[in-house]
C-alpha positions in Angstrom: -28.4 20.6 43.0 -30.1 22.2 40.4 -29.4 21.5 37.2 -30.6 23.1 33.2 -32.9 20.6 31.5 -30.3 18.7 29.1 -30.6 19.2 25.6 -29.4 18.1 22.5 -28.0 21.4 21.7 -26.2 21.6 25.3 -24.3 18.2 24.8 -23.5 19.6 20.8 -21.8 23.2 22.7 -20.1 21.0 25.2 -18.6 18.3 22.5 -17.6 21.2 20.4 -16.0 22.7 23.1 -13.8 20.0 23.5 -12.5 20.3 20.1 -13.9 17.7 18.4 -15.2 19.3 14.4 -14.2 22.7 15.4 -15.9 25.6 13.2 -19.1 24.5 13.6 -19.4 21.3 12.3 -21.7 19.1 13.7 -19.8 16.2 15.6 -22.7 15.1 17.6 -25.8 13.4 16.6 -28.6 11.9 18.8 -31.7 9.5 17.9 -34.4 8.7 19.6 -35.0 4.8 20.6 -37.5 4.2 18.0 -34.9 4.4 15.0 -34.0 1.3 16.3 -36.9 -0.9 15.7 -35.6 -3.2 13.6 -32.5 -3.8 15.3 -31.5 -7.5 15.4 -31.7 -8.8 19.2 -28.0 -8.8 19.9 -27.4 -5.3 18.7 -30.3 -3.0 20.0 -29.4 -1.0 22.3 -32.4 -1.7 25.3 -30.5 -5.3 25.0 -27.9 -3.4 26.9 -29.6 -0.3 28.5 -32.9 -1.5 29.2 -33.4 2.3 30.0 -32.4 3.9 27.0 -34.3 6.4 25.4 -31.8 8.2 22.7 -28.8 7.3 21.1 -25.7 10.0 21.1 -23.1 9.4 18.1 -19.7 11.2 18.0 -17.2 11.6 14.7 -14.1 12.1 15.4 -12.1 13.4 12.6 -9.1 11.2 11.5 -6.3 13.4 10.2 -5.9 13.6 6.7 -2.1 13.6 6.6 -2.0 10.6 8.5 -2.5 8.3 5.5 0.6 10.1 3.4 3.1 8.2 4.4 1.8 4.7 3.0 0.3 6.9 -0.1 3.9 7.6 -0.4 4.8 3.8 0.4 7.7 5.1 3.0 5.9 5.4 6.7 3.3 2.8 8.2 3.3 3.7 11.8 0.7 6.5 11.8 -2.1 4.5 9.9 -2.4 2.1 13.1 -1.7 4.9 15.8 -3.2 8.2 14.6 -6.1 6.5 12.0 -6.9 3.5 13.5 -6.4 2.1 16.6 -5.1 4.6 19.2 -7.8 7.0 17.6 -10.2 4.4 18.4 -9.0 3.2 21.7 -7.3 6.3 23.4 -7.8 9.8 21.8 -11.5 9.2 20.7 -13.0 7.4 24.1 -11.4 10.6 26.1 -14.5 13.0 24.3 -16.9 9.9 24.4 -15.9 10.0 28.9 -16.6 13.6 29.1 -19.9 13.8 27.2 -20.9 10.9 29.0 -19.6 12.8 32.2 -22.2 15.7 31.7 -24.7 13.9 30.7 -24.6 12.1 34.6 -24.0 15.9 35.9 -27.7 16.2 35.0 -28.8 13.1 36.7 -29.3 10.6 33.4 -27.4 7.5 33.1 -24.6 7.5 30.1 -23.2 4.4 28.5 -20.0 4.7 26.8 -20.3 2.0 24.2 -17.1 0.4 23.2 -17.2 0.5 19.1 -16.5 -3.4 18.6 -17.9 -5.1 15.1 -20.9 -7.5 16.2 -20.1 -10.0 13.8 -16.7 -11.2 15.5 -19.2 -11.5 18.7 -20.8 -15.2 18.3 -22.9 -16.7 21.0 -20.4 -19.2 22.9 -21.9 -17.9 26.1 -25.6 -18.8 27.9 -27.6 -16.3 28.7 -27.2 -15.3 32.0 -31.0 -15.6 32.6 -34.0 -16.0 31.0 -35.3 -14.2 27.7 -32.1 -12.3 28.4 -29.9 -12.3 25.1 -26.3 -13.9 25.1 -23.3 -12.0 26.3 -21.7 -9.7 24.1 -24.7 -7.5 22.7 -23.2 -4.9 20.7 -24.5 -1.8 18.9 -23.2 -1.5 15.4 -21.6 2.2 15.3 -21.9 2.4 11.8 -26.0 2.3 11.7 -25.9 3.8 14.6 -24.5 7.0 13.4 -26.6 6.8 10.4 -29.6 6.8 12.9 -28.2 9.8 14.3 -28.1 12.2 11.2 -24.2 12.2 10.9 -23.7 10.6 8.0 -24.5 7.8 5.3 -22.8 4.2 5.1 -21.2 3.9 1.8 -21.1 1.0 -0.4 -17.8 -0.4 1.1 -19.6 -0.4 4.6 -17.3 2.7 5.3 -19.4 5.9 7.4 -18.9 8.9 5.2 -19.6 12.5 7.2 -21.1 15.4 4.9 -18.0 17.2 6.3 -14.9 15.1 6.7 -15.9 12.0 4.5 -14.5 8.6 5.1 -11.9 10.1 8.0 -13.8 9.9 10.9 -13.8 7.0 14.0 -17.5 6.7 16.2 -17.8 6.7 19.5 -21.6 5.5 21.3 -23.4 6.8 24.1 -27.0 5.5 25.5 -29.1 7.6 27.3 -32.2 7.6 29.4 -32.4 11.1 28.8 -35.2 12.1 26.2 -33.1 14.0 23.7 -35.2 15.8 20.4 -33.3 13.8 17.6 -31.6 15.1 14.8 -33.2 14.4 10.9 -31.8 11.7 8.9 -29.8 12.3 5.7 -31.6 10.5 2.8 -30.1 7.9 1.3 -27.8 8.0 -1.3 -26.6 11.8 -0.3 -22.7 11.1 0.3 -22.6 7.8 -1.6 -22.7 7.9 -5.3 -21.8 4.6 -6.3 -19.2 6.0 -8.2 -17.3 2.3 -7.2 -13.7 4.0 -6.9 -13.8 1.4 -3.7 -14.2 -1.8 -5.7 -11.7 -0.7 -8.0 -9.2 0.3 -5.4 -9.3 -2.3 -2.6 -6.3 -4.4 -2.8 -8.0 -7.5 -1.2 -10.7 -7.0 -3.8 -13.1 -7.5 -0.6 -15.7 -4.8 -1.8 -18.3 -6.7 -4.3 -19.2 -4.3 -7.6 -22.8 -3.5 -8.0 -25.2 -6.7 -9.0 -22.0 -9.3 -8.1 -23.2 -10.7 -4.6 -26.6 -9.7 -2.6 -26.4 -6.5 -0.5 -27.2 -5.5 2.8 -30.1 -3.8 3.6 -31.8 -2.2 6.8 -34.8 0.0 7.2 -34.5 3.7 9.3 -37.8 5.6 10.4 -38.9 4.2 6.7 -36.3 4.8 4.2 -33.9 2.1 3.0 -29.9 1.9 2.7 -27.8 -0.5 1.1 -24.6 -1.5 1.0 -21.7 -3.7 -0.2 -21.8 -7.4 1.6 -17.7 -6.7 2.4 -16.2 -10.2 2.0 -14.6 -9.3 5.2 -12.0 -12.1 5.0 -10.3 -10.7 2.5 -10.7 -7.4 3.9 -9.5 -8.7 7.5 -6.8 -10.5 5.5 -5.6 -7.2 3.6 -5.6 -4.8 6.9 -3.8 -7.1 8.9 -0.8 -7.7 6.3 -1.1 -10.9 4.7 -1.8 -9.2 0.9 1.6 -9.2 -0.7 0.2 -6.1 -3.0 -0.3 -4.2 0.0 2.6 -5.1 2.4 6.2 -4.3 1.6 6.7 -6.0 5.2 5.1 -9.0 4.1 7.5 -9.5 0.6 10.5 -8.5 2.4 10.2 -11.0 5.0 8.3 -14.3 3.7 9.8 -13.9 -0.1 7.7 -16.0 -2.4 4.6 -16.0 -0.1 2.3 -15.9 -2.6 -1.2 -16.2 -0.9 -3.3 -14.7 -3.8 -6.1 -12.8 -0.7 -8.2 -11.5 -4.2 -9.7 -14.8 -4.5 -9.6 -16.2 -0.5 -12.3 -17.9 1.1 -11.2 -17.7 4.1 -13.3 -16.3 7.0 -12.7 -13.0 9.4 -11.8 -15.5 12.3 -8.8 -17.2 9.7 -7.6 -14.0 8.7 -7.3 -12.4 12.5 -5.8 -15.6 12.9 -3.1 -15.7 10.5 -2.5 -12.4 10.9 -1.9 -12.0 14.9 0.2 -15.2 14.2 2.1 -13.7 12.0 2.5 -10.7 13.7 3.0 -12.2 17.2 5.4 -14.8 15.9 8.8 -16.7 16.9 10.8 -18.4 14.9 14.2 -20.8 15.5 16.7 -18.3 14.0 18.0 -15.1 15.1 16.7 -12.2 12.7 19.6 -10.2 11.9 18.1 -7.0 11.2 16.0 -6.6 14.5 16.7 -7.8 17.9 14.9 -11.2 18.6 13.3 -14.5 16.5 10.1 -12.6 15.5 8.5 -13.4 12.2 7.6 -10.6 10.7 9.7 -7.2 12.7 7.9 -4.6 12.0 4.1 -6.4 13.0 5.8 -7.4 16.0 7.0 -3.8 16.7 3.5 -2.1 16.3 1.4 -4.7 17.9 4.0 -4.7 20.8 3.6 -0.5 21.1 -0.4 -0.6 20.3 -1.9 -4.2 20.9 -2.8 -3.5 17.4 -1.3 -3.2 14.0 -3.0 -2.2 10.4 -1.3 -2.2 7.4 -3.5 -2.0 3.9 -3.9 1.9 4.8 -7.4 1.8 3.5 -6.8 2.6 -0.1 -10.4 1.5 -1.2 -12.3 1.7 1.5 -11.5 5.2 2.7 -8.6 6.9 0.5 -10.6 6.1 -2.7 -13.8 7.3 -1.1 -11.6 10.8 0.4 -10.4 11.0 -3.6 -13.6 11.2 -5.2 -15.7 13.2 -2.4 -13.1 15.8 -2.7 -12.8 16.3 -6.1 -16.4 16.4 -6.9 -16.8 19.0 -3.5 -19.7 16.3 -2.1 -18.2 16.9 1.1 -17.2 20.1 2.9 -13.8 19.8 3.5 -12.7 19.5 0.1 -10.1 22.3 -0.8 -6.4 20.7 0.4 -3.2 21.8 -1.1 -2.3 18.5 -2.1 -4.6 15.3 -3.2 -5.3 12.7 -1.9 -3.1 10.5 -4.1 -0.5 13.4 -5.4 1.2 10.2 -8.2 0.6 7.1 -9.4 -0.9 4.8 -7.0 1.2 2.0 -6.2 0.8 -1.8 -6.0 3.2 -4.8 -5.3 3.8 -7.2 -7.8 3.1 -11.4 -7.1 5.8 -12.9 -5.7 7.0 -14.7 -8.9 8.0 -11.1 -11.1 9.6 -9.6 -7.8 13.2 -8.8 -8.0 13.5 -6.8 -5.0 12.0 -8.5 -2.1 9.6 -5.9 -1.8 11.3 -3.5 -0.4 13.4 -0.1 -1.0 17.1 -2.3 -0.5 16.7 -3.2 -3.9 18.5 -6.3 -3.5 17.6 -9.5 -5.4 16.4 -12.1 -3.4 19.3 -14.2 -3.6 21.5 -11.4 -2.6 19.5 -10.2 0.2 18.8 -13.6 2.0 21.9 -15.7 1.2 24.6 -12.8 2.3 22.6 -10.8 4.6 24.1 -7.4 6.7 24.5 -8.8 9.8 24.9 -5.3 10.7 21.6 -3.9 9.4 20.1 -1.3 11.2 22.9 -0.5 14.0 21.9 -3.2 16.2 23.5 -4.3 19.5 
């Protein structure tokens, strides 16, 4: 059969095609190999694709709206299904298949790279042989779409687009195709250090500038920098054990007063705690939701999902979408509403609540020592 030589323009068309961007926006990045020369061992990509010659990046956009509802404090479910997980797991992977797809219609080898977080990857296994890295190499998305022109890493370790910002998830492909690369946005471009994310974050997880060392990496010679997250907190504060951030979290372990701002406790303790949480039975019947679980509503998500999120990104991506809007550094920027359309709210410690957290308004005594054993309709 024959086929056109592939190009980096071709596999652009095609992604666009599929309705990923839409009006020209570019969605698709590539880089060649070499932008990867400083790559630690158990992320460069020939560590999984001894073949590979380019990189292919793809932003998909997250939907603004989806974050209203916990802007609003009222609607949680679309932060883990439509931001988060299921756009990472389900609606981005399907335009990540097809590229990779066309790319193997032209006779190259495409590798769909899953987009986990290397760092929650430590080396428990051997090597399988010989000079061969431990099982699981994985490519961090976030440089890697840097390396592909699509973007900058901002100082909260968050991948801001020049078009949508903060809202977009990354998919991976590796090539052995030889793909003309796109240029490389200089640093400093979309990030301005404007720290709206330090200020913001509920876990407080994002250092200011000059509090803890950075990270930096090196990119066909330039450098970028960013935050060293304290990803416990961070971990700790997306996964719902932050009372300032979880109405679920008050209404259900009152007094809980875990204070994540000044946590030491690693990534691995947090996903612990949290999943624990979430995935949790206890001895006594909850009488507003059928079964023992701990917490309902984690156990509702993460039963629909595999997956629940809760902080809603407020810092890390909300903040971010605030200020690139309003100073037009990115090119959507002209919405009907903001981004935060009143007063940002925050929960208060556990020991000045008077309302369990939530909208009942009940005092605590009320709410736990008569409680409707008939809340919510259940059977």
């Amino acid at each position: 059969m024959n086929t056109p030589k592939l190009t980096s323009r071709m596999l652009k068309e095609f992604a666009a095609r599929l309705g990923a961007g839409g009006g020209g926006v570019e969605i698709l990045g590539v880089a060649n190999i070499e932008r990867f020369a400083e790559a630690p061992e158990r992320m460069h990509p020939k560590n999984i694709f001894p073949d590979c010659r380019s990189v292919i990046s793809i932003v998909q956009p997250i939907p603004r709206s989806t974050y209203r509802g916990i802007t609003e404090g009222t609607y949680w479910p679309n932060y883990t299904y439509y931001s988060y997980n299921r756009l990472n797991t389900l609606f981005r992977p399907m335009l990540t298949y097809e590229v990779a797809r066309m790319i193997e219609d032209h006779g190259y080898e495409a590798v769909p790279v899953y987009p986990g977080v290397p760092e929650t990857y430590p080396n428990h296994p051997e090597p399988v042989a010989p000079g061969r890295p431990a099982p699981d190499v994985q490519l961090n998305i976030r440089i890697a779409a840097m390396a592909c022109g699509l973007g900058e890493i901002g100082w909260s370790k968050v991948f801001i687009h020049p078009v949508f910002g903060p809202r977009v998830r990354i998919g991976n492909i590796l090539t052995d195709a030889e793909l003309e690369p796109d240029p490389i946005l200089e640093p400093g471009t979309l990030c301005k250090r404007c720290m709206k994310c330090v200020k913001d974050c509920p876990g407080c997880a994002i250092p200011d500038k000059g509090e803890l060392p950075t990270v930096k990496i090196h990119i066909d010679g330039r450098e970028y920098e960013w935050g060293d997250v304290h990803m416990g907190r961070c971990t700790a504060t997306h996964h719902g054990i932050n009372y300032k951030a979880s109405p679920f979290l008050k209404r259900f372990l009152p007094g809980f007063n875990l204070d994540i701002t000044k946590t030491t406790m690693s990534e691995e303790t947090a996903y612990k705690i949290g999943y624990t949480l979430a995935g949790g039975d206890w001895g006594r019947e909850n009488p507003e939701y059928p079964g023992r679980c701990v917490i309902p509503y984690y156990k509702q998500i993460l039963a629909h999902t595999g997956y629940f999120a809760v902080c809603g990104a407020k810092g890390c991506i909300r903040s971010c979408m605030e200020f690139q809007e309003k100073t037009k550094n990115i090119g959507q920027n002209s919405f009907h509403t903001p981004v935060f359309p009143g007063k940002k709210w925050e929960l208060p410690p556990p020991e000045s609540d008077q309302t369990g957290g939530i909208v009942e308004k009940k005092k605590l005594c009320e709410l736990y020592q008569t409680p409707d054993a008939d809340a919510g309709g259940w059977q």
